[in-house]
C-alpha positions as a printed Julia matrix, in Angstrom:
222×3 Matrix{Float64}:
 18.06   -95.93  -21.31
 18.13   -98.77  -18.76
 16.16  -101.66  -19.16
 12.88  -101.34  -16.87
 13.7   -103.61  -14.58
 18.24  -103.58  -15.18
 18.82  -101.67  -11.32
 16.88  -104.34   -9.62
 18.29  -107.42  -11.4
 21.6   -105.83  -11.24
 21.23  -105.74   -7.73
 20.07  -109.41   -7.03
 22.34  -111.13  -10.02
 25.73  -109.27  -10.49
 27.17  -111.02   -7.06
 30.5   -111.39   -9.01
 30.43  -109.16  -11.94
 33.6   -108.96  -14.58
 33.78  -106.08  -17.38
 34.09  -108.1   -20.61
 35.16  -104.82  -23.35
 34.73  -106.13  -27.18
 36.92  -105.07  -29.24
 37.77  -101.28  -28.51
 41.12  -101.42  -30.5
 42.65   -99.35  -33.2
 41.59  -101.39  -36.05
 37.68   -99.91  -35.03
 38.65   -96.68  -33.29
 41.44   -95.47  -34.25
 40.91   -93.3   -37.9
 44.59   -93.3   -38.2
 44.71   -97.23  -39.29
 41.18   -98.76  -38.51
 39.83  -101.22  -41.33
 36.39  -101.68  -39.79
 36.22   -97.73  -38.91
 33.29   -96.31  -36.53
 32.8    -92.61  -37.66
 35.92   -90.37  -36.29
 33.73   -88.32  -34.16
 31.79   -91.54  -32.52
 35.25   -93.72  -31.76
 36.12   -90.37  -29.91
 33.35   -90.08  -27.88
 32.85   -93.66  -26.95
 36.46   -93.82  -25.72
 36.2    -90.38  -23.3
 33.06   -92.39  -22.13
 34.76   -95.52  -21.22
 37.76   -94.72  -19.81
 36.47   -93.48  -16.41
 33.98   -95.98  -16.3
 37.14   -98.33  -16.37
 38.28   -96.57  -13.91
 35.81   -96.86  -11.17
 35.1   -100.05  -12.09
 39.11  -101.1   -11.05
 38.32   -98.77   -7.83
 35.74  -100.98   -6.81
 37.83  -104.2    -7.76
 35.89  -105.69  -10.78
 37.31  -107.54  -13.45
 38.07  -106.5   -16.6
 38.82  -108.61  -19.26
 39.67  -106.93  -22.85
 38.92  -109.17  -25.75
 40.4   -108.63  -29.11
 40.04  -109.36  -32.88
 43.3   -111.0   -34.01
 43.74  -113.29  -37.4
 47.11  -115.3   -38.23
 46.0   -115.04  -41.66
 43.39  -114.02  -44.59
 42.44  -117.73  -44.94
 41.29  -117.85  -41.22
 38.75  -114.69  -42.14
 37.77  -115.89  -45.49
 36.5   -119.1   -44.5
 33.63  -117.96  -42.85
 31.16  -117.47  -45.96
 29.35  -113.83  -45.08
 32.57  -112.61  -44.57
 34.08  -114.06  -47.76
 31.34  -112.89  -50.06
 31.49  -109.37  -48.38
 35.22  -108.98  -49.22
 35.92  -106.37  -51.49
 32.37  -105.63  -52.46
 31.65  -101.88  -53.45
 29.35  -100.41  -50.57
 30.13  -102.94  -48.06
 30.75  -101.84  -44.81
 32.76  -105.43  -44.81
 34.81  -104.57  -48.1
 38.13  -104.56  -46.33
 37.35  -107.91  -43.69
 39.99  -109.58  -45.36
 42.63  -106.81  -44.19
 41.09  -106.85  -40.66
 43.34  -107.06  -37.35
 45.95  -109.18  -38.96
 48.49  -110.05  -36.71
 51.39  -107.57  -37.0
 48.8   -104.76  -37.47
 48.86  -101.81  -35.39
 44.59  -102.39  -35.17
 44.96  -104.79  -32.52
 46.37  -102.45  -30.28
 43.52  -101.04  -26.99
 42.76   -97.79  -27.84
 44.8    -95.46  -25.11
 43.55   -95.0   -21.42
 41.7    -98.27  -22.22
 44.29  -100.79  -20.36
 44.85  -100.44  -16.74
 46.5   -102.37  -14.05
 45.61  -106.23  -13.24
 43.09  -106.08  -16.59
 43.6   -109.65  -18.34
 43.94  -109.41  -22.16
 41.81  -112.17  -24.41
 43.74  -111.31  -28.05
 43.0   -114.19  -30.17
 38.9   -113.81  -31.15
 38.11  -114.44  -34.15
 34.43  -114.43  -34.75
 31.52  -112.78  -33.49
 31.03  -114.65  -30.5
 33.79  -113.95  -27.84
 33.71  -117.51  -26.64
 34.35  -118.95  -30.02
 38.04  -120.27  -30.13
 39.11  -118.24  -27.29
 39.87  -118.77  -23.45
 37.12  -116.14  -22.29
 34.99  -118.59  -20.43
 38.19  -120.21  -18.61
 39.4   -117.09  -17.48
 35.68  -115.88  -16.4
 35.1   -119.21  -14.36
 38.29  -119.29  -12.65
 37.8   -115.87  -11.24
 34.11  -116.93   -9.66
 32.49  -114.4   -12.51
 28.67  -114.78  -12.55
 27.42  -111.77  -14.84
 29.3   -109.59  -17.14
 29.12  -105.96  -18.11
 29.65  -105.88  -21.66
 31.12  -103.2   -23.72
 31.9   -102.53  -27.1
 31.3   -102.9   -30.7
 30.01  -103.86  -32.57
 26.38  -104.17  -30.66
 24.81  -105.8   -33.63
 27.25  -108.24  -34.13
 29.99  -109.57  -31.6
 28.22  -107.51  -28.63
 24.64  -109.25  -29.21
 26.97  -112.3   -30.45
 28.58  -112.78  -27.21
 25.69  -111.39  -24.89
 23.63  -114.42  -26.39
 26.49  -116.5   -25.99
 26.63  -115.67  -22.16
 23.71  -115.67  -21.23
 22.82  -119.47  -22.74
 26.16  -120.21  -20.19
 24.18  -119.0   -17.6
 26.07  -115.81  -16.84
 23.92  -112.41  -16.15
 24.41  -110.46  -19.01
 24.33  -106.48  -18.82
 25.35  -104.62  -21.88
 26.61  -100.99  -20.53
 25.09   -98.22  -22.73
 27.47   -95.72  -22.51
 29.95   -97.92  -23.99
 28.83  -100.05  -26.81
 28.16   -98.1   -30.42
 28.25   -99.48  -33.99
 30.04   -98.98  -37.6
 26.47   -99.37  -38.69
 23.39   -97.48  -38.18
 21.57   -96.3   -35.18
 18.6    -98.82  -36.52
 20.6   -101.49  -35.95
 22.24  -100.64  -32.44
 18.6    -99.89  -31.01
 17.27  -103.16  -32.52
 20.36  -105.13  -31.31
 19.41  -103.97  -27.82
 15.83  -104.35  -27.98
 16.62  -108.16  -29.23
 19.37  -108.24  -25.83
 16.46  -107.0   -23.18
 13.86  -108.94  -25.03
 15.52  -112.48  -24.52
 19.6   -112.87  -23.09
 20.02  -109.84  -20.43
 19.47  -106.21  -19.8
 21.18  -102.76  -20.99
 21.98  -100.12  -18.12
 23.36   -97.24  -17.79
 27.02   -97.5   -16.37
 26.2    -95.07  -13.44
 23.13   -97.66  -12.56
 25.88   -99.84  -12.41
 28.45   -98.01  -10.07
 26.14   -96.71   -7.85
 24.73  -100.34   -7.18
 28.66  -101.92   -6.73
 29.51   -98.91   -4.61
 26.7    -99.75   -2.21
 27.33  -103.12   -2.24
 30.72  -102.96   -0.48
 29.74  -100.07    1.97
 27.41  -102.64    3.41
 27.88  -103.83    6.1
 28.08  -107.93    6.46
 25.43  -109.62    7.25
């Protein structure tokens, strides 16, 4: 459900909106070889969700930048200490962090459908935050971007990461709810969006979103 007020501040803010997706590669989605799995049945769905979403998005000429996990080695995960001390613990949902999106892996692959033409590829994050260590922000600025619809997983971690992250660079921040889900529990995806209205953007529905662009550019100039 869209924030209360997400149409109308879509509608003044998003002048020059960019799709930012988190992390919707194999090594979540993909049963096959993910390490950090969502459930089978939920990687499914959010994919047939996102893909034509994608696509109108590219119809109407936004953005879309596709940000990916990607590690040269264990040391590089393992030196962040929640991460370390959540390696190979029975019951984490963390356990195998240190076997996460190593380079090589087939999990850094985009799920299929996911890519399309003129999308620009960010595949060296390495934390939480997509603007830690990587040139999101760069590639953002250069293209005149002043609000991003953000997608993916996890939302309690690198999508509320990276929405907070945005949003103190002074971007508009709307996280898409059709396309963000977690590996953790629906407690913790409805709090991670309550925390994202409450204080660093809004969540809306990715028709809300459409409809809005689509008007937009049918217009006429002022």
């Amino acid at each position: 459900m869209d924030a209360p007020d997400a149409r109308t501040a879509f509608e003044e803010l998003a002048l020059t909106p960019a799709v930012v997706t988190i992390d919707l590669h194999r090594g979540h989605l993909d049963p096959a070889v993910a390490t950090l799995p969502l459930a089978a049945d939920a990687s499914a769905a959010l994919v047939e969700r996102t893909v034509p979403l994608l696509e109108r998005y590219r119809e109407l000429h936004i953005p879309i930048v596709h940000v990916i996990t990607s590690y040269r080695d264990r040391d590089e995960i393992l030196s962040n200490p929640y991460w370390r001390f959540q390696a190979g613990r029975p019951g984490s949902a963390r356990a195998r962090i240190a076997e996460h999106n190593l380079e090589g892996m087939p999990g850094l692959e985009l799920m299929p459908g996911l890519e399309g033409p003129g999308d620009m590829v960010v595949n060296c994050k390495k934390r939480y935050d997509c603007f830690v260590g990587t040139d999101l922000e760069i590639t953002l600025r250069s293209h005149g971007v002043d609000s991003l619809l953000v997608m993916g997983v996890n939302t309690n971690s690198c999508v509320i990461a990276t929405s907070l992250a945005a949003s103190v660079r002074d971007f508009a921040v709307f996280v898409v709810e059709d396309s963000v889900d977690t590996m953790l529990t629906r407690e913790l995806h409805d709090a991670a969006r309550a925390v994202i209205n409450a204080s660093f953007g809004w969540t809306i529905d990715g028709a809300t979103t459409l409809d809005v662009l689509a008007r937009q550019r049918l217009a006429p100039a002022s």
